[in-house]
C-alpha positions in Angstrom: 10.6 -11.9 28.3 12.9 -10.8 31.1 10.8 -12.6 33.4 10.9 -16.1 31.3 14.5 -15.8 31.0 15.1 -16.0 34.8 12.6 -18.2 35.3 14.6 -21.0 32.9 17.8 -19.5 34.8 17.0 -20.2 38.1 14.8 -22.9 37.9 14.3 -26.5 36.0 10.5 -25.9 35.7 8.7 -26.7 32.1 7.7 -23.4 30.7 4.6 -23.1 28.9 3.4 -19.7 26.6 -0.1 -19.4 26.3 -0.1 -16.2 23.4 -3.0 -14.4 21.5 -2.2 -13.1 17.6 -2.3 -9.8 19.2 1.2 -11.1 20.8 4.3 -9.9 18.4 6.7 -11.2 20.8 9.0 -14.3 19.8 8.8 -16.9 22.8 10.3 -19.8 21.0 13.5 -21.6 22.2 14.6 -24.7 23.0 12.3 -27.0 25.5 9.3 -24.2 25.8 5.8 -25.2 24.8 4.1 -22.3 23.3 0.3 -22.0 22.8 -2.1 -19.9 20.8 -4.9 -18.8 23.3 -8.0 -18.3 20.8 -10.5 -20.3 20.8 -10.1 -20.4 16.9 -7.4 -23.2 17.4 -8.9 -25.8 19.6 -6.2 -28.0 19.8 -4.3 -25.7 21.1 -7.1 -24.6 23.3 -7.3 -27.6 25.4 -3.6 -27.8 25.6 -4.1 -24.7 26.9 -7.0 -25.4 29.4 -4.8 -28.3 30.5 -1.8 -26.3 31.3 -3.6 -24.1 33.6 -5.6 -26.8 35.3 -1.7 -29.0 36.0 0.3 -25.8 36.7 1.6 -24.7 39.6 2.4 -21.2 39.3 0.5 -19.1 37.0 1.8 -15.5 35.5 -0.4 -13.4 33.8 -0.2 -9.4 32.3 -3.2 -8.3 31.4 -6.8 -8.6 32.3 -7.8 -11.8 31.4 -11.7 -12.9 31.7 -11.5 -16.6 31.9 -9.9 -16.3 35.3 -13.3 -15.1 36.9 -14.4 -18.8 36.6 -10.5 -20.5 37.4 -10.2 -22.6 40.0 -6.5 -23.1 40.7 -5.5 -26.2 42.7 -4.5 -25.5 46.3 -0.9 -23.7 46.1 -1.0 -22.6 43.1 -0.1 -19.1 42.5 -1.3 -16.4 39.8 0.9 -13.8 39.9 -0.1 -10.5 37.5 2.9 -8.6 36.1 0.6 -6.0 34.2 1.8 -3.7 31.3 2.5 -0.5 33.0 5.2 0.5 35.6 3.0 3.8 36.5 -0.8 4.9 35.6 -2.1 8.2 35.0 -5.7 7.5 34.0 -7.7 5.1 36.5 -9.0 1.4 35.8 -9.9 -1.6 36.6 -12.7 -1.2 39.6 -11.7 2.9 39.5 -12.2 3.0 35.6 -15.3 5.6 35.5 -17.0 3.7 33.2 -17.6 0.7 35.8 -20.8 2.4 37.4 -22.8 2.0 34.0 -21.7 -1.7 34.1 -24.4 -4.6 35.2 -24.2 -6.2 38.6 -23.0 -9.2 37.2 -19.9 -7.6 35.0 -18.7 -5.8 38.0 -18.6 -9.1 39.9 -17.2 -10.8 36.9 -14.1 -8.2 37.3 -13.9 -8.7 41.2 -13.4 -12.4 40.7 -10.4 -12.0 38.2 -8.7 -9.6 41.0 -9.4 -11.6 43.1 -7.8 -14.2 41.9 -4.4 -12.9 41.6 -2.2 -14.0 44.7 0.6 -11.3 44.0 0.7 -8.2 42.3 4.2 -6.8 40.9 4.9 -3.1 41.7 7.7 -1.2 41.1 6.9 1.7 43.5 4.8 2.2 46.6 2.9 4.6 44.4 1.9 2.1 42.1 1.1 -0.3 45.1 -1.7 2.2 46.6 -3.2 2.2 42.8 -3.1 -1.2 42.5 -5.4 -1.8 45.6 -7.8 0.5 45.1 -8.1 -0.5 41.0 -8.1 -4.4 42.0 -9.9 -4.0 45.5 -6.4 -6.1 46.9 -5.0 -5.7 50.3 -1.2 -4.9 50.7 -0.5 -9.0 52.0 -1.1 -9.2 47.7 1.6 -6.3 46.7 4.7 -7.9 44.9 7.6 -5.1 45.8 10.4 -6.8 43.1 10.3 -3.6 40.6 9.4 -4.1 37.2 11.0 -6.9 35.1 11.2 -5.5 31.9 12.1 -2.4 33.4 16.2 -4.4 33.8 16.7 -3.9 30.2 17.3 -0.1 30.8 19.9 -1.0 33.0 21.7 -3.2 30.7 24.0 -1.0 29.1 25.0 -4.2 26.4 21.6 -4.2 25.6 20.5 -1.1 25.2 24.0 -0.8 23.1 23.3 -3.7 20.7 19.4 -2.8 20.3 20.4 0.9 19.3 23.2 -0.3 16.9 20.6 -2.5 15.2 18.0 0.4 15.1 20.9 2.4 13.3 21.3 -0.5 10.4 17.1 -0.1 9.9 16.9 3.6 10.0 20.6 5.1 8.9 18.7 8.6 9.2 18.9 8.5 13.0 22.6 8.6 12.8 22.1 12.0 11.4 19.3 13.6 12.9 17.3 13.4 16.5 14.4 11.3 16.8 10.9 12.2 18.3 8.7 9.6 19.0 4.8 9.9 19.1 3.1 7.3 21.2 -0.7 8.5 22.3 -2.7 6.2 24.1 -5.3 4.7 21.9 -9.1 6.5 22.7 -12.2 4.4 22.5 -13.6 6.8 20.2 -11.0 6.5 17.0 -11.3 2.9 16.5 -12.4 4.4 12.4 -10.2 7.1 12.5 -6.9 7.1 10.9 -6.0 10.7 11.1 -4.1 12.1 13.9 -4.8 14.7 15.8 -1.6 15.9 14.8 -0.2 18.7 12.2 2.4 16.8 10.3 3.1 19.0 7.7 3.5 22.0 10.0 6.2 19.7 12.0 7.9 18.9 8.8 8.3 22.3 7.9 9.5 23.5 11.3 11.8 20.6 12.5 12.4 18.3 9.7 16.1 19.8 9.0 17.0 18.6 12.2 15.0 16.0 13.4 12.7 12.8 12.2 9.5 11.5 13.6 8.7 8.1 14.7 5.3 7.5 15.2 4.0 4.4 17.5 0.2 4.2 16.7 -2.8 1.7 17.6 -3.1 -0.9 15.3 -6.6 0.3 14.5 -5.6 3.5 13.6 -1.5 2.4 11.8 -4.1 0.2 9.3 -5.1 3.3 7.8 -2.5 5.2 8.2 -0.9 7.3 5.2 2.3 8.5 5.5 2.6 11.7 3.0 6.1 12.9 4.5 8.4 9.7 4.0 12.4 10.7 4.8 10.6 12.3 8.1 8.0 10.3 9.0 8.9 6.6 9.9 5.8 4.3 11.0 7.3 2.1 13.7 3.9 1.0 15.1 4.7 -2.6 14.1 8.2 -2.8 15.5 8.0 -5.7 18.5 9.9 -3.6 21.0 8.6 -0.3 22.5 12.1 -0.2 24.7 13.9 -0.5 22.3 12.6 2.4 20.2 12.9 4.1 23.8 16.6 3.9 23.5 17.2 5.7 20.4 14.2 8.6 21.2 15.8 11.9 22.1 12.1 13.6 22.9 9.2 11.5 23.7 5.5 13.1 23.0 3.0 10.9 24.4 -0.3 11.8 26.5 -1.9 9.8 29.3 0.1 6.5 28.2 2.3 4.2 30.7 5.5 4.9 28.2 7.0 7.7 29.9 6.9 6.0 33.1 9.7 3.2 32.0 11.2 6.1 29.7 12.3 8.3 32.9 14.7 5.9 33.6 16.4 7.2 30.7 16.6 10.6 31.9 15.4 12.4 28.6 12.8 15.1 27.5 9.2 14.3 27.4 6.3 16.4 25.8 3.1 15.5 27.1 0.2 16.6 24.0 -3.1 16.8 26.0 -5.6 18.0 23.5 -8.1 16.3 24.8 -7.6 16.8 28.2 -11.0 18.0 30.0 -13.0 15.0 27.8 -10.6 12.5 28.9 -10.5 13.5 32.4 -14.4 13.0 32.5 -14.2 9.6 30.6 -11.3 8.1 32.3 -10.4 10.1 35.1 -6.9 10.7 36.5 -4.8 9.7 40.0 -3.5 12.6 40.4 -3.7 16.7 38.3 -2.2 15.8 35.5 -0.4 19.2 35.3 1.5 18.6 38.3 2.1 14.7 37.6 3.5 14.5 34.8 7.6 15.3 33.8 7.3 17.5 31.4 5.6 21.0 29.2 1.7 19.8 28.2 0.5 21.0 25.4 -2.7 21.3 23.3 -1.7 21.9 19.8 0.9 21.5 17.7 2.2 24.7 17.4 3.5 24.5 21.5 4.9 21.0 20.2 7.2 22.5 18.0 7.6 25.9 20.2 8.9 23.6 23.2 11.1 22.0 21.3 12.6 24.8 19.1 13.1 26.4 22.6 14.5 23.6 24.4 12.1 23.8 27.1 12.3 20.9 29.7 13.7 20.2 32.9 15.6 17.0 33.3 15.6 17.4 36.7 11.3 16.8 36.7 11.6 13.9 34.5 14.5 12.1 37.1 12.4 12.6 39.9 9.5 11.2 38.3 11.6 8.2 37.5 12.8 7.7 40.9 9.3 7.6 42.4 7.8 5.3 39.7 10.5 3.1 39.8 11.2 2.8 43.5 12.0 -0.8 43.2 13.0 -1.4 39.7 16.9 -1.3 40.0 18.0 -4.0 37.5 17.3 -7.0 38.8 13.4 -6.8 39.2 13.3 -10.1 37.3 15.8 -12.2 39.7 14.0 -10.8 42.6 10.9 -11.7 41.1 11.7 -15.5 40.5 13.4 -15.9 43.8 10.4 -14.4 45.8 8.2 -17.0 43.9 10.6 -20.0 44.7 11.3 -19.3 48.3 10.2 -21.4 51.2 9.3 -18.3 52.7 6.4 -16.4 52.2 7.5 -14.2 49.1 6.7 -10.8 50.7 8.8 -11.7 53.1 11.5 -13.2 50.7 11.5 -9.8 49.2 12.1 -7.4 51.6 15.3 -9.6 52.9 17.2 -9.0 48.9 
């Protein structure tokens, strides 16, 4: 969104949305053109088809399969923004998994990588991941920051989006909130039970603090919540960074979240139950031990322990946040849009801001 606003700022461009229902986020406003992406609505399927055959510069954030056969004009650019300022498990071309994967899959992946002409980083750290996951040289790495990383340094943002999370949930004006956010595992796609004791958290921590929980849609379809007035199901809520803003101690796992919330400077428990079996499905860049900001735990009784006891440093999580975030300072987003619409070669446009 921060990236769409700029570009109508700076620019005179016609903006086009291509958007799957998976997509919560609002993109209407005056003079856009916004697309559903399924094949279920053909209309707006060729409309689609036809944007990306007449456009000139193409943004994308996730892995998308149809650009493997995508022939871009000449001077077009495909620029992938991705959804994750850091990465602790491996993917793409690194992703474990790739080696039981035919010949032709693992080409079809290569071809998508290929195709992107600039990758946006917001740390050197996540530049050396990105060329070994999409097999790109350095000439490909985008070194703007983050763009949706410049909401965290918007204090009149952050202000108003915690002011409106205080009208929804007048409890958080009363007592801290934890927020669970676990990456989603391949294997719970039927499972609605978290790995989680939430009545033993309720006992323990419920005088003084409530629990937010930010679940995968497979698993928040199923989910029964037995502990209303301390848990609160936010899984649907449009805006992860927002939620970040009002968290006072994040518990999340092997998920991108705590790279973005570092900027914020605040706790973070890392609940690694499953580490061994995740580390030989997944794999991770680094020890996770020694990567990430924070106590990890294994069961829920630590949970509560570490944060009965207070036991973080700050100091961990700030340093984390300044290496993950090298370049995302603010203004990721102007950066961004001005590298893309200089004369120069945008690299170079870059490293003159």
């Amino acid at each position: 969104m921060y990236t769409l606003k700029e570009l109508e700022k700076q620019t005179d461009d016609q903006v086009v949305v291509l958007k799957n229902s998976q997509c919560k986020a609002n993109f209407h406003a005056d003079g856009r053109i916004i697309l559903d992406f399924e094949s279920t609505n053909i209309i707006h399927w060729f409309r689609a088809i036809y944007h990306l055959a007449t456009s000139h510069k193409i943004i994308v954030d996730n892995y998308y399969g149809f650009l493997a056969v995508t022939n871009f004009k000449e001077n077009v650019l495909c620029v992938q923004l991705w959804h994750a300022a850091g990465a602790i498990k491996q993917f793409a071309l690194t992703d474990p998994s790739v080696e039981f994967r035919s010949p032709r899959a693992y080409k079809r992946f290569v071809d998508v990588y290929h195709r992107f002409n600039y990758v946006v980083v917001g740390s050197e750290k996540m530049a050396s991941i990105f060329r070994k996951s999409f097999d790109l040289s350095s000439e490909h790495i985008l070194r703007t920051g983050i763009p949706r990383t410049d909401f965290f340094f918007n204090k009149q943002e952050m202000k108003a989006a915690e002011e409106s999370l205080r009208e929804d949930f007048p409890v958080i004006n009363k007592k801290k909130v934890i927020l669970y956010a676990p990456t989603f595992r391949d294997d719970q796609l039927n499972v609605a039970e978290l790995e989680l004791d939430i009545k033993r958290m309720y006992k323990s921590l419920s005088r003084d603090y409530v629990l937010f929980l930010r679940l995968h849609p497979a698993i928040n379809a199923e989910f029964k919540n037995d502990f209303p007035g301390f848990i609160y199901n936010v899984s649907s809520y449009p805006n992860i960074n927002h939620l970040l803003v009002i968290t006072d101690i994040l518990i999340s796992d092997y998920s991108s979240i705590p790279f973005e919330f570092s900027l914020l400077e605040k706790p973070m428990i890392f609940y690694a139950y499953d580490i061994d079996a995740y580390h030989e499905s997944r794999g991770f860049w680094e020890n996770y031990e020694e990567m990430v900001p924070g106590p990890v735990v294994k069961t829920t009784e630590e949970i509560i322990e570490v944060v009965k006891q207070n036991q973080f440093n700050l100091q961990e999580v700030s340093v984390f946040a300044n290496q993950w975030n090298q370049y995302s300072k603010g203004y990721a987003s102007e950066r961004l849009i001005q590298a893309l619409y200089t004369d120069e070669e945008p690299l170079q446009a870059v490293d003159q801001l």
